[in-house]
Phi, psi and omega in degrees: 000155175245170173308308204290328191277023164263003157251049182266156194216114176297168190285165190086216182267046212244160174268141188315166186290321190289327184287327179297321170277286158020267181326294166329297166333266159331314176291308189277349171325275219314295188293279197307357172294318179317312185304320178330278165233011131087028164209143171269144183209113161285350160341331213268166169208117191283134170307338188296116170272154153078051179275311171324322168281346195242117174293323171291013084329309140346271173331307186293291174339304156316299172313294167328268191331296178310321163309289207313333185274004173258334179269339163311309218267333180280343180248023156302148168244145174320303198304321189283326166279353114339298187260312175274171196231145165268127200272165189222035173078072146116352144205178198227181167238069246275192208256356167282345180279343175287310188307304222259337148279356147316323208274310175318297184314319182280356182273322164311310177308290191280011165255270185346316184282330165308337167317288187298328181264348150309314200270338145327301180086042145281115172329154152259143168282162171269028074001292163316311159317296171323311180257343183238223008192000000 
């Protein structure tokens, strides 16, 4: 992908493709805050303008997050994941099942951009294919 092809926007009310990765972004912020502090806030909007256009920056950003949801999840202790729950506003979770609703959501995240790269006529690796298509 290019800078350019994040702002393509299918038709209707959908979001250009960098803001839907945005958007992602913030969810998983949301989720490694949760390991954090074992309440979910869907609340954050990263502040950095015009990060939906710049793939490098994308990247980076993704990259950073993903270090941090592997070192939140690796510096859990057996008890805590055995015992607390994430509360998630009127009810919880315990945190490996929060982990597997994580997974969805990038599973969700990950149709939708498929969508966009269809309609787009951008190729998939067959990995992609394999697993999302």
């Amino acid at each position: 992908l290019t800078d350019g092809d994040l702002g393509y926007t299918p038709v209707g009310a959908n979001l250009p493709l960098g803001a839907l990765c945005v958007e992602i972004g913030e969810t998983e912020h949301a989720y490694v805050q949760s390991f954090r502090t074992f309440a979910i806030d869907f609340s954050y909007r990263n502040p950095e303008p015009d990060l939906e256009t710049s793939r490098a920056r994308l990247t980076a950003w993704f990259q950073a997050l993903d270090a941090e949801l592997e070192t939140t999840i690796a510096g859990l202790s057996e008890e805590g994941v055995k015992t607390r729950q994430i509360d998630r506003g009127g009810w919880s979770l315990p945190p490996l099942i929060q982990l597997e609703v994580y997974k969805e959501a990038l599973l969700i995240f990950y149709g939708k951009v498929s969508v966009y790269l269809k309609a787009m006529g951008k190729s998939r690796s067959q990995q992609w294919q394999d697993w999302i298509a």
